[in-house]
C-alpha positions as CSV (number, residue, x, y, z in Angstrom):
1,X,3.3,-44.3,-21.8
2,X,0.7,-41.4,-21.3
3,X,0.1,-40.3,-17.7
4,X,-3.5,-40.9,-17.7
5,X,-4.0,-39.0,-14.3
6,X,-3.3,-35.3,-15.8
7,X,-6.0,-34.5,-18.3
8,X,-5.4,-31.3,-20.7
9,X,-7.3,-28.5,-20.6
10,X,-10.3,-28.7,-23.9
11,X,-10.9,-25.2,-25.0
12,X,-14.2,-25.3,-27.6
13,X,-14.6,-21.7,-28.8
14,X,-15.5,-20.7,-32.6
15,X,-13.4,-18.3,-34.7
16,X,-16.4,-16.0,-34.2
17,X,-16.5,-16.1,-30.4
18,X,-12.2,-15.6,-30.3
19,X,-12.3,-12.6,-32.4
20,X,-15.4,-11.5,-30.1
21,X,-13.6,-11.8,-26.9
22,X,-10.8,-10.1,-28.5
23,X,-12.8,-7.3,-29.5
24,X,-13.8,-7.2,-26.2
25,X,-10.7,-7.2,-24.8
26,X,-9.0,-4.6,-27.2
27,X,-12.5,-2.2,-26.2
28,X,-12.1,-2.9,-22.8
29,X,-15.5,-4.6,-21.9
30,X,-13.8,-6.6,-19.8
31,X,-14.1,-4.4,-16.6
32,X,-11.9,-2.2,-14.8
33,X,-9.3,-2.7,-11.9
34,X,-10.3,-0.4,-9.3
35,X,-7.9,1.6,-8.2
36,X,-7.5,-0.1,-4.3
37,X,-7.1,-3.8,-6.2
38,X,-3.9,-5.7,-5.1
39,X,-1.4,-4.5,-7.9
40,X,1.7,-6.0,-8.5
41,X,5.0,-4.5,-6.4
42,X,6.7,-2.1,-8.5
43,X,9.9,-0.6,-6.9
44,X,10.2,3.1,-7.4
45,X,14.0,4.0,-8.0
């Protein structure tokens, strides 16, 4: 039996609009992280 309570995520996009936000992405016109974000910890040996 299904658990009717969790509902899946429904992504709608076209083929166009992936390969646009992949271009996008792969251009980097989706912002910068400025350079006092929160990073992630990386230990320096």
């Amino acid at each position: 039996m299904r658990n009717s309570s969790f509902v899946e995520p429904c992504v709608m996009n076209t083929k166009a609009e992936v390969v646009q936000a992949l271009e996008d992405f792969n251009y980097g016109r989706f912002g910068q992280i400025p350079d006092d974000a929160l990073q992630p910890f990386h230990h320096r040996h």
